[in-house]
TIDOVO-310090 format. One record per residue: x, y negated, z of N, C-alpha, C in turn; residue number from 1. Coordinates in steps of 0.2 Angstrom, whole numbers, plus 5000, padded with zeros to 4 digits. Last residue first. Example, Ala and Ser with C-alpha at 12.3 -4.5 7.8 and 13.67 -1.06 7.14 Angstrom:
<recs>
REC  n.u  n.v  n.w ca.u ca.v ca.w  c.u  c.v  c.w   k
REC 5064 5011 5035 5068 5005 5036 5064 5000 5039   2
REC 5066 5028 5039 5062 5022 5039 5066 5016 5039   1
</recs>
This chain:
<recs>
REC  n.u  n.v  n.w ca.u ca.v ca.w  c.u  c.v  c.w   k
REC 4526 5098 4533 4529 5102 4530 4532 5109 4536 364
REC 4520 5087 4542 4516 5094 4538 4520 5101 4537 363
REC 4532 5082 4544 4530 5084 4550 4523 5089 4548 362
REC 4535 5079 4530 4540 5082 4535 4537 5085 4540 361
REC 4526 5069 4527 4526 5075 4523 4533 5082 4527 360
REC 4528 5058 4535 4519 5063 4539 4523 5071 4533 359
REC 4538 5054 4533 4540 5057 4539 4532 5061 4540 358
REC 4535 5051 4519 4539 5053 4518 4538 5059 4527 357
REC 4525 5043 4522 4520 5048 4520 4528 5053 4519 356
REC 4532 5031 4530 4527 5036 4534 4526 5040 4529 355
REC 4539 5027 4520 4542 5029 4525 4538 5034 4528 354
REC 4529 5021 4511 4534 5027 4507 4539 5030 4512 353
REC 4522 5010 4519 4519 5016 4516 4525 5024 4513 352
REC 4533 5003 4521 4531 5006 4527 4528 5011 4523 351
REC 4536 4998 4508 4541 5001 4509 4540 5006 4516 350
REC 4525 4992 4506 4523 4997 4500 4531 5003 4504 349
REC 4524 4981 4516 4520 4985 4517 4523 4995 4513 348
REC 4534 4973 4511 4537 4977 4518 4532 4982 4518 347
REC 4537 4965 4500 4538 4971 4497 4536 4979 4506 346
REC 4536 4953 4504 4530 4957 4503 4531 4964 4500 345
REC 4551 4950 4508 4545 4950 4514 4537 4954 4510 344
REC 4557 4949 4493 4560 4955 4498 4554 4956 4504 343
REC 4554 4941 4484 4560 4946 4482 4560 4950 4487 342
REC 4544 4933 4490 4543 4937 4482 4546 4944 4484 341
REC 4553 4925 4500 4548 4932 4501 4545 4935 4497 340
REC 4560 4921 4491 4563 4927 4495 4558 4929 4499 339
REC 4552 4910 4485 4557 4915 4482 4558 4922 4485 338
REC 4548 4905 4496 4544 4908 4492 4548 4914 4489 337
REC 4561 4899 4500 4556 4904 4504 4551 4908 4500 336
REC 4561 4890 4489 4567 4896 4493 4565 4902 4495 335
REC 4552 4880 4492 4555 4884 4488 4556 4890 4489 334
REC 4556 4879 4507 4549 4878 4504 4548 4882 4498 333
REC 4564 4869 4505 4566 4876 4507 4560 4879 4505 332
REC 4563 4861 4493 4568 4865 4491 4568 4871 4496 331
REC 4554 4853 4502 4551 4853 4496 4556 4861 4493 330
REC 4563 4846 4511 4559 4852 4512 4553 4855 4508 329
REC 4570 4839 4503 4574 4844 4504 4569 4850 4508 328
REC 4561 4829 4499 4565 4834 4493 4568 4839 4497 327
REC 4561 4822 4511 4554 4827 4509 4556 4831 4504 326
REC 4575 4816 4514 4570 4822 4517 4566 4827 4516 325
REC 4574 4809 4503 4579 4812 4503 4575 4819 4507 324
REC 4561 4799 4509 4564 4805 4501 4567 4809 4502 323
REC 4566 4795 4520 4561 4800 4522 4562 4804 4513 322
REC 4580 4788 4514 4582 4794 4522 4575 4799 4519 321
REC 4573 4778 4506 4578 4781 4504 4580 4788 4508 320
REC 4564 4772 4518 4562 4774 4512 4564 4780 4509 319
REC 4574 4776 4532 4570 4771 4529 4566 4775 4524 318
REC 4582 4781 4544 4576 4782 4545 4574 4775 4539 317
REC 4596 4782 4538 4594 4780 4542 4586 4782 4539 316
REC 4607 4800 4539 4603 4794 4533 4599 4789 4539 315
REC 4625 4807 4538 4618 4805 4541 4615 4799 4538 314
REC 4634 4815 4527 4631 4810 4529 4623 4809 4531 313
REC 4634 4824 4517 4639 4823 4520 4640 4815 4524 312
REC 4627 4833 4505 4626 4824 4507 4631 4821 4511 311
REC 4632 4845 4509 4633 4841 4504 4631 4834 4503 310
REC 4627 4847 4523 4634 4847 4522 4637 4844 4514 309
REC 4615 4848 4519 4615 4840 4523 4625 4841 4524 308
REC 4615 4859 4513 4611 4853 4510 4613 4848 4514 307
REC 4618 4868 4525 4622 4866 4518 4620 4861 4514 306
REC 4605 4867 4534 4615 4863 4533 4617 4862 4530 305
REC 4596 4871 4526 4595 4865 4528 4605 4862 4528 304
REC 4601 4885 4525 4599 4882 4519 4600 4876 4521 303
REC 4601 4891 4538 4608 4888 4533 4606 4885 4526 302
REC 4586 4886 4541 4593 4886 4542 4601 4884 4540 301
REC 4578 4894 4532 4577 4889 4533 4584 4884 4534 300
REC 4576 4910 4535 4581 4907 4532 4580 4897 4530 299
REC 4565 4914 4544 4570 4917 4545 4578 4913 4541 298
REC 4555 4902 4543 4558 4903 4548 4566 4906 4547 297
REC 4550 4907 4529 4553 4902 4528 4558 4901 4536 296
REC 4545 4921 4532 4554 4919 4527 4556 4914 4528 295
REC 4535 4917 4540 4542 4920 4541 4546 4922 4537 294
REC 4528 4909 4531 4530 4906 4537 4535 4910 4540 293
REC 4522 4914 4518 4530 4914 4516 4534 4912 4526 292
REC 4510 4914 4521 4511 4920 4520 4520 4920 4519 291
REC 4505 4904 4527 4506 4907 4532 4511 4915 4529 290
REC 4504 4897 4514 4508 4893 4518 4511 4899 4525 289
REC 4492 4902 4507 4499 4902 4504 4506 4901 4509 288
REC 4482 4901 4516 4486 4907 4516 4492 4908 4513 287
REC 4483 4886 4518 4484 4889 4524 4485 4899 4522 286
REC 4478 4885 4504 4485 4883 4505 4485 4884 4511 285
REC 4465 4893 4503 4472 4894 4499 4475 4892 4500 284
REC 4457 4885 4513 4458 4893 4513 4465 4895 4509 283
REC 4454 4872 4511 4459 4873 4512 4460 4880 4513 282
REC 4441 4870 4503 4449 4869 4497 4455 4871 4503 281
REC 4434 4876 4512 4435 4882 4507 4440 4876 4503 280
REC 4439 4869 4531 4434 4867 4522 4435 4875 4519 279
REC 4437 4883 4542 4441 4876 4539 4437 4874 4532 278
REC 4429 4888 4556 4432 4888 4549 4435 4881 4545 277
REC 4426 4896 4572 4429 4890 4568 4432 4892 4562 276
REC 4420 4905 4582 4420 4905 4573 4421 4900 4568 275
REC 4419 4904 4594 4418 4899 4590 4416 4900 4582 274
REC 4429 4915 4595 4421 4916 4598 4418 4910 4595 273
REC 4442 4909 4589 4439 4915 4588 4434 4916 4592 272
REC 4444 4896 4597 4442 4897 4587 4439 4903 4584 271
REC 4444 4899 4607 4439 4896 4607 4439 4896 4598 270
REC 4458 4905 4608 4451 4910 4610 4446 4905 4606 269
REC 4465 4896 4605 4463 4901 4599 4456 4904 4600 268
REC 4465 4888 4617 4462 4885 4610 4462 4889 4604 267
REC 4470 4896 4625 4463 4892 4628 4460 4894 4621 266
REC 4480 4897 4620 4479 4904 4622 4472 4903 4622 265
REC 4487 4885 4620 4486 4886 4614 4482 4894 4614 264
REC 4486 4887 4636 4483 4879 4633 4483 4883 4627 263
REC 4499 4895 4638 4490 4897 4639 4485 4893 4638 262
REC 4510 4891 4630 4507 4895 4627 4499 4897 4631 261
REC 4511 4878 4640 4511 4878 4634 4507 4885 4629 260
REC 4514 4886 4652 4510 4882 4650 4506 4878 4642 259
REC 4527 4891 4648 4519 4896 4649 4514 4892 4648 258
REC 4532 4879 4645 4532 4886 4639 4528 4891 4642 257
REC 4533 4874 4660 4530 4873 4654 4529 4874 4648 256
REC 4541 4885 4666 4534 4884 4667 4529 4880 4660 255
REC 4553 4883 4660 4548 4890 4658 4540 4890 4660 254
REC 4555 4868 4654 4555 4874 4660 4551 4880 4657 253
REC 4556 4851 4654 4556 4857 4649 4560 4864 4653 252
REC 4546 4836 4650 4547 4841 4656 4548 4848 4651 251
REC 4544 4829 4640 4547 4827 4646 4550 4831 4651 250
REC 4536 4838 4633 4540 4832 4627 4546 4830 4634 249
REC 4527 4844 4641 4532 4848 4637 4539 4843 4634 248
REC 4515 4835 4639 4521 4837 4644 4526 4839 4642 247
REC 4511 4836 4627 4516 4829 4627 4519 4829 4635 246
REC 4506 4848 4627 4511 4849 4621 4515 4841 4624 245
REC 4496 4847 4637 4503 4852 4638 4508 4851 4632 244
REC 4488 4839 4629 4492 4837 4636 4497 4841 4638 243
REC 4484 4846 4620 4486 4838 4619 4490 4839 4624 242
REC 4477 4857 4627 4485 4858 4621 4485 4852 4620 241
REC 4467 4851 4631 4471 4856 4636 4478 4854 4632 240
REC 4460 4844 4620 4463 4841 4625 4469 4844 4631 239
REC 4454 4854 4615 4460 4853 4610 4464 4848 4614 238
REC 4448 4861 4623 4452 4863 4624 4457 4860 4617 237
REC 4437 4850 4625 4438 4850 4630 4447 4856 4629 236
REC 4431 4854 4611 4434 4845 4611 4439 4848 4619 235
REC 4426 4867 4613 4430 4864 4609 4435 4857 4608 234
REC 4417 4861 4623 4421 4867 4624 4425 4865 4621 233
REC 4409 4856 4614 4411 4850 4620 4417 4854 4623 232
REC 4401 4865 4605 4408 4858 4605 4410 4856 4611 231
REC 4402 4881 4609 4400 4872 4612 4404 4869 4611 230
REC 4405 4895 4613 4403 4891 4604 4400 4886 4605 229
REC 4412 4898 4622 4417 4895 4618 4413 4893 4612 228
REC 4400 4906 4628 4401 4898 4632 4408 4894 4626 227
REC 4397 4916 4621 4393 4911 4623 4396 4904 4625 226
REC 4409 4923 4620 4408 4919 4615 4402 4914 4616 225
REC 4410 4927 4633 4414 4921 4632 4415 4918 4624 224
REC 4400 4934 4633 4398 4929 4639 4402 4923 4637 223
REC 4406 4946 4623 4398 4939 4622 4400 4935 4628 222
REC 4421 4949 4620 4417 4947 4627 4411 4941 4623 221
REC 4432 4947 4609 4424 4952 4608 4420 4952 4614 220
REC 4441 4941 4617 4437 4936 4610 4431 4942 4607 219
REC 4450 4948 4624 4443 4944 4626 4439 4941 4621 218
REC 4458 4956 4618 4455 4959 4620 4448 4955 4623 217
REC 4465 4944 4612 4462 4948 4608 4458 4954 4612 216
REC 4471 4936 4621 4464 4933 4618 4461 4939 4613 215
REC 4478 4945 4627 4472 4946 4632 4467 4940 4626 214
REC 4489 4945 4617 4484 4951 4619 4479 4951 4622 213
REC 4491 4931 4620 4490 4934 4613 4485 4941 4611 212
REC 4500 4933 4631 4492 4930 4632 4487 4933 4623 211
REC 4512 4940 4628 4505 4944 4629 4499 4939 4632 210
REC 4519 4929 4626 4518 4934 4620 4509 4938 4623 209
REC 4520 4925 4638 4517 4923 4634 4515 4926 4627 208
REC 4527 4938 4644 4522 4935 4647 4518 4929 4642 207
REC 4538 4935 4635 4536 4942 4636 4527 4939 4638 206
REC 4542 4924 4641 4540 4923 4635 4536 4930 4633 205
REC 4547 4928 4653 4543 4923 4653 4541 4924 4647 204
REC 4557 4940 4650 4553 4940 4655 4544 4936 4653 203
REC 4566 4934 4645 4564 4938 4639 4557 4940 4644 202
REC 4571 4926 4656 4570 4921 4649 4565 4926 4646 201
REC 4575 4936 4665 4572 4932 4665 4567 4928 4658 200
REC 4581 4954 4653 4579 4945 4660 4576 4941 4660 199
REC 4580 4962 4645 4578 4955 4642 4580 4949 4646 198
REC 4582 4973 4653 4587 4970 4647 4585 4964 4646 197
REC 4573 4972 4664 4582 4973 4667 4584 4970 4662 196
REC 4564 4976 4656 4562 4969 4659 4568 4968 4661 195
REC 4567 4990 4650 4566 4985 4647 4567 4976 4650 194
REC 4567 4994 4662 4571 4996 4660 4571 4988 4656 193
REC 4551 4995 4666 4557 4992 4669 4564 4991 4669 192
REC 4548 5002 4656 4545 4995 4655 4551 4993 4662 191
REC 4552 5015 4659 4556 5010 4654 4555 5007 4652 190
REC 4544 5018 4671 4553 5017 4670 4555 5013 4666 189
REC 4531 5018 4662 4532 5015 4669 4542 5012 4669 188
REC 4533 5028 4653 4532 5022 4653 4534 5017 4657 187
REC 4535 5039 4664 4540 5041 4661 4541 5031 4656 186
REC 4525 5040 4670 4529 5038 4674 4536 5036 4671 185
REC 4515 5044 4659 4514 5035 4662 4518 5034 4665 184
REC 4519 5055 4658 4520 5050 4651 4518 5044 4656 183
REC 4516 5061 4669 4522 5061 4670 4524 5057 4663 182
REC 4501 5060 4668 4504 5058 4673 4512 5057 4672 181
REC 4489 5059 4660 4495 5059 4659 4501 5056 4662 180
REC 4476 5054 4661 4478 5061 4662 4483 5062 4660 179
REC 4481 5041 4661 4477 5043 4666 4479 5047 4668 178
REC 4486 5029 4656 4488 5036 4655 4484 5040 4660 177
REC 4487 5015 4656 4481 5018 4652 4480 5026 4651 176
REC 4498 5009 4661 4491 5007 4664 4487 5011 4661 175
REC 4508 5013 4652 4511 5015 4661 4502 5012 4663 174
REC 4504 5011 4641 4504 5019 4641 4505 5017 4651 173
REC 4506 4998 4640 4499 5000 4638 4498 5007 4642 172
REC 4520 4995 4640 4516 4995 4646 4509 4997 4646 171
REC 4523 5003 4628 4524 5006 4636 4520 5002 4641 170
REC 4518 4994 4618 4515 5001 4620 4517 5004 4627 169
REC 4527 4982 4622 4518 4983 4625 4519 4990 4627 168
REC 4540 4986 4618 4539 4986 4626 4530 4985 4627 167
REC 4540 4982 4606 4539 4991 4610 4539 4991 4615 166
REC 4537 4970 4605 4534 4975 4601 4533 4982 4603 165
REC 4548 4965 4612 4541 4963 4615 4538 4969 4609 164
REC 4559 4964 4601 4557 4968 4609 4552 4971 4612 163
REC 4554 4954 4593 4558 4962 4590 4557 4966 4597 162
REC 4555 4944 4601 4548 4946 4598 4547 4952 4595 161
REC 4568 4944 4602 4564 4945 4608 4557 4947 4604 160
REC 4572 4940 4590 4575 4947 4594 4571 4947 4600 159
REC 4568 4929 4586 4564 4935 4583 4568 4941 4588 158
REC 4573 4919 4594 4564 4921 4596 4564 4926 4593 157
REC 4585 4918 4588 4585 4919 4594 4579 4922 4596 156
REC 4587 4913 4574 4584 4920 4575 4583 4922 4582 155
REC 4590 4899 4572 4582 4901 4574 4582 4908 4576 154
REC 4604 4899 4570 4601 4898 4578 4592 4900 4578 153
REC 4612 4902 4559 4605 4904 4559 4603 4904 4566 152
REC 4625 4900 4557 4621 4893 4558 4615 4895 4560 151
REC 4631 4914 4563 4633 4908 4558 4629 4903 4562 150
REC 4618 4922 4571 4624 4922 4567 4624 4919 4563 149
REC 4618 4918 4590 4615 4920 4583 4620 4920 4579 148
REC 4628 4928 4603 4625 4924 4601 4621 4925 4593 147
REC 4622 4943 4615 4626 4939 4610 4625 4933 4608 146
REC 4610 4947 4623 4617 4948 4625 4624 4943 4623 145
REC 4601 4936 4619 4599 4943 4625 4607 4942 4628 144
REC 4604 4932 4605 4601 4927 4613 4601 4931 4619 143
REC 4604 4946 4599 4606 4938 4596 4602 4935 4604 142
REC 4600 4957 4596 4605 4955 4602 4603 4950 4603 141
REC 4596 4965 4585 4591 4962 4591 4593 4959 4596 140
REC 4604 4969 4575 4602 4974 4579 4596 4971 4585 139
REC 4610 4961 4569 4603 4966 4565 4602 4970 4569 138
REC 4616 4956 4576 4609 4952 4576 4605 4955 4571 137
REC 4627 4962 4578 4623 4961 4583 4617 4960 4582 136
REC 4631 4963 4565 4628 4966 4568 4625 4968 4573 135
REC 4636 4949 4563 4630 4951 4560 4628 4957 4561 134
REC 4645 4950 4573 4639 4945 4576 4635 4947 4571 133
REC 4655 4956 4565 4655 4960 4573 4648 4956 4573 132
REC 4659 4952 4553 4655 4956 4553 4653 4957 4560 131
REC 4654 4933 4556 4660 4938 4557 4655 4943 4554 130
REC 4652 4918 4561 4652 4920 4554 4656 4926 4553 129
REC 4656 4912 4571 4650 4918 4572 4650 4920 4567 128
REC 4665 4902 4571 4668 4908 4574 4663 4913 4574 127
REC 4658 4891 4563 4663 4897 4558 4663 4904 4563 126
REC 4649 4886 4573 4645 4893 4569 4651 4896 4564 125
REC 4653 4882 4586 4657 4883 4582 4652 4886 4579 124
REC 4637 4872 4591 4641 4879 4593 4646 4878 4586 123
REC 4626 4863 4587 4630 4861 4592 4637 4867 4596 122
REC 4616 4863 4577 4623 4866 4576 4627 4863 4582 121
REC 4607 4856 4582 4604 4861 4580 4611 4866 4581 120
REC 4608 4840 4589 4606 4848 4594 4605 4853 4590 119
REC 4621 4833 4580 4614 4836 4580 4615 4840 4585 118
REC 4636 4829 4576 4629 4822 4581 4624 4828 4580 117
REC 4642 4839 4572 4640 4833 4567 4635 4828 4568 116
REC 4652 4850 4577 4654 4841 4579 4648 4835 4574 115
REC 4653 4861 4575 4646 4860 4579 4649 4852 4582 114
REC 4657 4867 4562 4661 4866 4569 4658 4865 4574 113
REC 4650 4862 4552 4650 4868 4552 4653 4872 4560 112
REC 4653 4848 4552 4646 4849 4554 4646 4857 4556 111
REC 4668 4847 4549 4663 4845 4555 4658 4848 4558 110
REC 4670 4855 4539 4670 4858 4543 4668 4855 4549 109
REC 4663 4857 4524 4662 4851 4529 4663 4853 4538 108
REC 4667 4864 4511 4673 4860 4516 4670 4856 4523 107
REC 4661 4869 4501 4659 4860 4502 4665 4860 4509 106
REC 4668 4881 4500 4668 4877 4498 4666 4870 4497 105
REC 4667 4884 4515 4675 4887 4510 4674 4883 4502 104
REC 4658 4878 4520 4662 4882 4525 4671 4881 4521 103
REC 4645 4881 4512 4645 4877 4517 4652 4875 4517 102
REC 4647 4896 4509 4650 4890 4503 4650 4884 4507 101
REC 4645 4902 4520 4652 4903 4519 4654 4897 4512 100
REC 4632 4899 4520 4638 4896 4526 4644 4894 4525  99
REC 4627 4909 4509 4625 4900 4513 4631 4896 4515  98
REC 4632 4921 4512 4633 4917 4509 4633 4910 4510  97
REC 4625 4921 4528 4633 4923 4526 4636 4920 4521  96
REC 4612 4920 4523 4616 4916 4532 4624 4915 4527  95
REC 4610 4932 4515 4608 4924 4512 4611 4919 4518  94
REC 4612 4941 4526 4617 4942 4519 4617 4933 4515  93
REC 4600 4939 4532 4608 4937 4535 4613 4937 4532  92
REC 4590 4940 4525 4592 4933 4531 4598 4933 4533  91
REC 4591 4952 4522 4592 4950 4519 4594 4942 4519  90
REC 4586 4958 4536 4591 4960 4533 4596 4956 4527  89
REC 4574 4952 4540 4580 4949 4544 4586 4953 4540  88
REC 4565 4959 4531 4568 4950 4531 4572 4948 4535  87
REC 4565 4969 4532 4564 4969 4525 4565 4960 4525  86
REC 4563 4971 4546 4570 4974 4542 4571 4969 4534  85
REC 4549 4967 4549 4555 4965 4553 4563 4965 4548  84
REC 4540 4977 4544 4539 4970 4542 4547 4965 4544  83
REC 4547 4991 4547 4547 4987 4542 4545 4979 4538  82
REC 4544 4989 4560 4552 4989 4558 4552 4988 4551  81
REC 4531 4989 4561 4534 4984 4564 4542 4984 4561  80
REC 4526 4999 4554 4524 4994 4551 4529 4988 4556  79
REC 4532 5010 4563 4535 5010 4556 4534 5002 4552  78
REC 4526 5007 4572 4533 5009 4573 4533 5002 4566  77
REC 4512 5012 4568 4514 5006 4573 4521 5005 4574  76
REC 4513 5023 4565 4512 5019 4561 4514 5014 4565  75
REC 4515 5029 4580 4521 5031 4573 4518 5025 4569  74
REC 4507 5028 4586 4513 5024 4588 4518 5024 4583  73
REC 4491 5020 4587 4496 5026 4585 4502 5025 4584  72
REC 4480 5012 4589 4484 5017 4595 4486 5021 4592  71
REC 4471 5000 4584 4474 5007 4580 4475 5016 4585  70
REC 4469 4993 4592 4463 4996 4587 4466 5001 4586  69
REC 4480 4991 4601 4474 4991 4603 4470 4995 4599  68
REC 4490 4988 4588 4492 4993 4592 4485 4995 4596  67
REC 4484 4974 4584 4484 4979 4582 4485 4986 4582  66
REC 4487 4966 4596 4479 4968 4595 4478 4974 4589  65
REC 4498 4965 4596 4498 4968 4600 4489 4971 4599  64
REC 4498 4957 4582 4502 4964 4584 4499 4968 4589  63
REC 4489 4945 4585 4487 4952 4578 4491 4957 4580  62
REC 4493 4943 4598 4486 4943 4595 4486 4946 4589  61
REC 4507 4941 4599 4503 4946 4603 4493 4945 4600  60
REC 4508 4930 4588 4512 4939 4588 4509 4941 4594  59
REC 4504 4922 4596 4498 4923 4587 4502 4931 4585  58
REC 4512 4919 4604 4504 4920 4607 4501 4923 4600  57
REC 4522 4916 4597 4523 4923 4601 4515 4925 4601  56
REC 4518 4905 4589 4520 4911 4589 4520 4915 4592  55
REC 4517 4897 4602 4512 4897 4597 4513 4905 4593  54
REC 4531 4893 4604 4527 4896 4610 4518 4900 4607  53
REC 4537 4887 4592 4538 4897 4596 4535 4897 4599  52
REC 4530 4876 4594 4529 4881 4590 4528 4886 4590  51
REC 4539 4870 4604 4532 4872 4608 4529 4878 4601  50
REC 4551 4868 4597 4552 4873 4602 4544 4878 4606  49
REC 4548 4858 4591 4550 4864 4586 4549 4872 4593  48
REC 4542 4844 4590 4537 4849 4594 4541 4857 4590  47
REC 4547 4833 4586 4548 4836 4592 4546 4842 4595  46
REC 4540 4829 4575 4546 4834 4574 4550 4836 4580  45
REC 4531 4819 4579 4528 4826 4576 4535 4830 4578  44
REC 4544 4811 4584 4536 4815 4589 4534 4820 4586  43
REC 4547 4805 4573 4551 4808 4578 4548 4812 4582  42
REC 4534 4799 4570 4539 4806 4564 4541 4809 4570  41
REC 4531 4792 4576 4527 4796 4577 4530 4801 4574  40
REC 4541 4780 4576 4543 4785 4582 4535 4789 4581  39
REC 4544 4777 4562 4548 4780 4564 4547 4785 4572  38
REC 4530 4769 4561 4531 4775 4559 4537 4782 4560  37
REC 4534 4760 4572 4530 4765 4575 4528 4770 4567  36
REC 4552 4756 4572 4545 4754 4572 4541 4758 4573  35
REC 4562 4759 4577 4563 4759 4569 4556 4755 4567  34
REC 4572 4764 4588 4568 4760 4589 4567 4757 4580  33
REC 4582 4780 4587 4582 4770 4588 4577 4770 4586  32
REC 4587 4796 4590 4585 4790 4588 4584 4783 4590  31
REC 4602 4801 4579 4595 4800 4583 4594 4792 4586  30
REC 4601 4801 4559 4602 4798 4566 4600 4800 4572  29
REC 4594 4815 4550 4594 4808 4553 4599 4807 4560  28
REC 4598 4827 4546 4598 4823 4543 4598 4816 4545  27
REC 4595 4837 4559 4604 4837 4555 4605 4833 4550  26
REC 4584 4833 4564 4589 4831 4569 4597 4832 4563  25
REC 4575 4834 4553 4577 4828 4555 4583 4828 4560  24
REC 4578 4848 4552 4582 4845 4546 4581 4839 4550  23
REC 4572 4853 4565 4578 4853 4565 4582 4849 4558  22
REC 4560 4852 4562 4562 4847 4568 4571 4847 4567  21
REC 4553 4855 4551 4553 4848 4551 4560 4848 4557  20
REC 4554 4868 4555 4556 4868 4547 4561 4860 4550  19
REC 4546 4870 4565 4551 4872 4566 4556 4869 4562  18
REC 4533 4864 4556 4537 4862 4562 4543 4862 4565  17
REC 4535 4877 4548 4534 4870 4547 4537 4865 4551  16
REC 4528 4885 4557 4535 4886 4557 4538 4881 4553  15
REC 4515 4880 4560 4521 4881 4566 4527 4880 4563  14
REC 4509 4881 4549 4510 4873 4551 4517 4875 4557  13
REC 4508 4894 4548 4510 4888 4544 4513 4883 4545  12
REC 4498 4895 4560 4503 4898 4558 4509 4896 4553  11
REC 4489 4887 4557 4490 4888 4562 4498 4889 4561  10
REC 4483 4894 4545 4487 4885 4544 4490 4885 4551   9
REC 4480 4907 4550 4483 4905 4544 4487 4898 4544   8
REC 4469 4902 4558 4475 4903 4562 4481 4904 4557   7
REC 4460 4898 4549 4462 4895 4553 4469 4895 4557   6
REC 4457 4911 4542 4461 4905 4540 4464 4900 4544   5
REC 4457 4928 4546 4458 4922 4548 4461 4915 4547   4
REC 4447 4938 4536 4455 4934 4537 4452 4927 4541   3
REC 4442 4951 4547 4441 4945 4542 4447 4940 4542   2
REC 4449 4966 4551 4447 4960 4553 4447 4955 4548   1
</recs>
């Protein structure tokens, strides 16, 4: 597939978002009437939840679209567990330390205690900081069964997105098996097995993850790259996502996170039969940005706290507060880079050394 930039900054900008919404809640006040730069800030960094909804749909469109072109389940495994492993593993040892200097040496057991005014840390994170929750959440627990580990409350999306992975090809295999009767009943069972474990919650999202698949199965239909290459189309679905994103802001239900994700479902398809492009200055900073967007998600977190456990105080929305801010999202920013050097790009070369190890076995 030709890289898609667009969806690159797309991607980017998500977990950015994600990035933004939670450091304003654990570095600023909430909020007061500051003027109208203060309430479009608070607005952009509103939107950390609708993000994930964007994710899931941009994870069922190269993932599940991937599994489609490919249909191999080994590779297909191998490349999931390895893009997964090689960052939630090290996510959590970086949690562990983080926290624990948070914790045992900055002391702020306020914040760390879930007393520090924010919606991010509103749980004890000391009493999660154990071996028993870290491996729960190397394992995919984290939201389902258990909670997340330490401060790292973002991991919640990645154990279900972790699910959702193996659950398509069964549902793929229970509607695609034709001549294989007792493989389709045998998929069939354990997509219902699966939907038992997840519940509700894993259910809904599950259901958004897979619009991601149906724009990928639709985005090669001429009739709908005919009709999706009109601006008027394009203006009429950046309107659809306007609307559901400032629903959203009011009204917060799983209908609305569906909704949400079939508005962003609208507006991808339409970038991919449209063949929407971005200038050529911004091709390089939408790939650099999308390429660390899961490091930076997976560890963002306990980094953010311990930063606002050593300032040790909330900032007022002025000059002095947005610096402070943009330094600190300048440091995760950082960080991330860092650790995706040292450990998220290494995933491919680590899949390849697994598979030719289990294909040299299965020759053998």
């Amino acid at each position: 597939m030709k890289q898609l930039y667009f969806l690159d900054l797309i991607r980017g900008c998500a977990a950015l978002l994600v990035v933004m919404g939670h450091l304003r809640s654990l570095l600023f006040d909430s909020w007061n009437d500051e003027g109208g730069g203060a309430y479009l800030f608070y607005a952009i960094t509103s939107f950390g939840h609708q993000a994930v909804m964007v994710f899931f749909v941009l994870s069922g469109f190269f993932v599940g679209g991937s599994f489609i072109n490919d249909n191999n389940f080994l590779k297909y495994s191998l490349k999931r567990l390895s893009r997964f492993y090689v960052v939630l593993f090290p996510a959590l040892f970086l949690t562990w330390i983080v926290d624990s200097i948070g914790i045992n040496i900055i002391q702020n057991i306020e914040l760390y205690s879930g007393n520090g005014g924010n919606y991010v840390i509103n749980f004890n994170s000391i009493d999660r900081l154990n071996l028993e929750y870290f491996f729960y959440n190397l394992f995919y627990l984290q939201d389902i069964f258990y909670p997340t580990f330490g401060t790292n409350g973002a991991l919640w999306s990645l154990a279900y997105e972790f699910w959702f992975y193996f659950l398509f090809p069964l549902v793929w295999y229970s509607l695609y098996q034709e001549n294989n009767k007792l493989k389709k009943i045998i998929s069939f069972s354990l997509v219902a097995i699966f939907f038992s474990f997840l519940q509700l919650k894993g259910l809904v999202y599950f259901c958004v993850w897979m619009l991601g698949v149906c724009c990928h199965i639709l985005s090669s239909n001429s009739i709908l790259i005919s009709f999706f290459n009109k601006s008027k189309i394009f203006i009429l679905s950046n309107i659809i996502l306007i609307f559901s994103l400032i629903l959203s802001v009011f009204i917060k239900n799983y209908l609305i996170d569906i909704f949400v994700g079939f508005s962003f479902f609208i507006y991808l398809l339409n970038i991919i039969c449209a063949k929407i492009e971005l200038p050529l200055f911004m091709n390089g900073i939408s790939l650099n940005l999308a390429k660390i967007s899961f490091s930076m998600y997976a560890i963002h977190l306990p980094i953010a706290v311990l930063l606002c456990a050593i300032l040790n105080k909330k900032l007022l929305f002025n000059i002095e507060g947005v610096l402070v801010y943009v330094v600190i999202i300048i440091i995760i920013i950082m960080i991330s880079w860092l650790f995706w050097y040292l450990f998220e790009r290494h995933n491919i070369f680590i899949y390849k050394k697994v598979y030719n190890v289990l294909k040299g076995r299965k020759n053998g």
